[in-house]
C-alpha positions as CSV (number, residue, x, y, z in Angstrom):
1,X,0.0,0.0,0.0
2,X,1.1,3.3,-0.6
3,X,-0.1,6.6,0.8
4,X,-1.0,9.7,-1.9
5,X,-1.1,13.2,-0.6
6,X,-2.7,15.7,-2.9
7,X,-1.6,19.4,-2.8
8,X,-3.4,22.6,-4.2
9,X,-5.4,22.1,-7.6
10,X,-4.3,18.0,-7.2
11,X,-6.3,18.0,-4.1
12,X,-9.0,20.3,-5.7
13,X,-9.4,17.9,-8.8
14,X,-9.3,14.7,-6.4
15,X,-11.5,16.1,-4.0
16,X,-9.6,14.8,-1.3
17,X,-6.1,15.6,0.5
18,X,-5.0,12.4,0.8
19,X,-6.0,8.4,0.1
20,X,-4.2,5.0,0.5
21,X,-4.1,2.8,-2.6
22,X,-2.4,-0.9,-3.7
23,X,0.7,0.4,-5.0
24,X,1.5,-0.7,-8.8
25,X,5.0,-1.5,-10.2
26,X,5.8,2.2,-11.4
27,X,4.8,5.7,-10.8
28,X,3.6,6.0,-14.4
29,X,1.5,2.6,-13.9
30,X,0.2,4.1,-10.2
31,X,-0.8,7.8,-12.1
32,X,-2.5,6.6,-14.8
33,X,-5.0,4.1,-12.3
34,X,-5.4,7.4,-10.2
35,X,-6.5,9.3,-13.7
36,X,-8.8,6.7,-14.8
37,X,-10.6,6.2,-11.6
38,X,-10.8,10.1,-10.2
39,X,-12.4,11.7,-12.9
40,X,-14.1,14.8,-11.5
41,X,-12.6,18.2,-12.0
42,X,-11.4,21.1,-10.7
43,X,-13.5,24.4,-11.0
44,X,-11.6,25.5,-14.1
45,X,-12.0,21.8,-15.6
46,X,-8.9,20.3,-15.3
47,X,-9.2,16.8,-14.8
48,X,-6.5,15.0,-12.1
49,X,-5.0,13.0,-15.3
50,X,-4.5,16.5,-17.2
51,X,-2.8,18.0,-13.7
52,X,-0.4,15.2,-13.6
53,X,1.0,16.1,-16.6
54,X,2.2,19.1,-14.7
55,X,3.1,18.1,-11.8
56,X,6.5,16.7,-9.9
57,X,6.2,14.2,-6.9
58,X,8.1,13.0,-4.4
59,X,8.1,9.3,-3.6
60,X,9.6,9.0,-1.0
61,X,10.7,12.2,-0.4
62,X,12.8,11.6,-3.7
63,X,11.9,14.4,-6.5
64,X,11.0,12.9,-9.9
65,X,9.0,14.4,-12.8
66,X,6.3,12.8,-14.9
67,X,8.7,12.1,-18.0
68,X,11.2,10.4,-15.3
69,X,7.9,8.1,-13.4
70,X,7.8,5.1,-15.7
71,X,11.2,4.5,-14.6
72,X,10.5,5.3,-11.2
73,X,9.6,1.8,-9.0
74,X,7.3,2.1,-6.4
75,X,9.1,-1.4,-4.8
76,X,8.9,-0.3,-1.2
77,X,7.5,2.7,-1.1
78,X,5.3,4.3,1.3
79,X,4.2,7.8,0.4
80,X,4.0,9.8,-2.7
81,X,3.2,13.5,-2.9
82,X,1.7,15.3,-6.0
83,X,2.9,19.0,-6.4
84,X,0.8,20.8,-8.9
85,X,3.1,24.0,-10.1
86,X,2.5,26.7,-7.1
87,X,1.9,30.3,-8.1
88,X,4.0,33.2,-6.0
89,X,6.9,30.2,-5.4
C-alpha cells in the first residue's frame, strides 16, 4: 500500500487531501490508475489526469517528474506526494 497526498489544484481535482491505494509497479503505472478512476474536476476543468501532466512528486521524499515516473519503481514505497506548479513560489 502506498499513501497519496494531494496538494493545491491536485487536491482540488481529487477532491480529497490524501488516500491509501495498492501500490502498482511504477509511478507512471500508479498515475494513470489514479486518472482513470478520479475523474471529477477542478472548477476550471482540469481533470487529475491533465494536472499530472504538470506536476512533480516526491516518492519518498525523492523528486522525480512525470517524463522520469515510468522509470520510477514504487518497490517499497510508502508515500508519494503530487505538487501541482504553485503560483508566487
Amino acid at each position: 500500500m502506498v499513501e497519496i497526498r494531494y496538494f493545491a489544484a491536485a487536491r482540488a481535482a481529487r477532491g480529497a487531501a490524501h488516500e491509501v491505494v495498492p501500490a502498482d509497479d511504477t509511478l507512471a503505472d500508479l498515475l494513470d490508475d489514479l486518472g482513470r478512476r478520479h475523474t471529477d474536476s477542478t472548477a476550471g476543468g482540469m481533470t487529475l489526469a491533465g494536472i499530472f501532466d504538470r506536476c512533480s512528486f516526491l516518492v519518498d521524499g525523492r523528486t522525480v517528474t512525470r517524463p522520469d515516473a515510468s522509470a520510477t519503481s514504487l518497490a517499497g514505497v510508502g508515500r508519494v506526494d503530487v505538487l501541482p506548479p504553485f503560483a508566487g513560489g
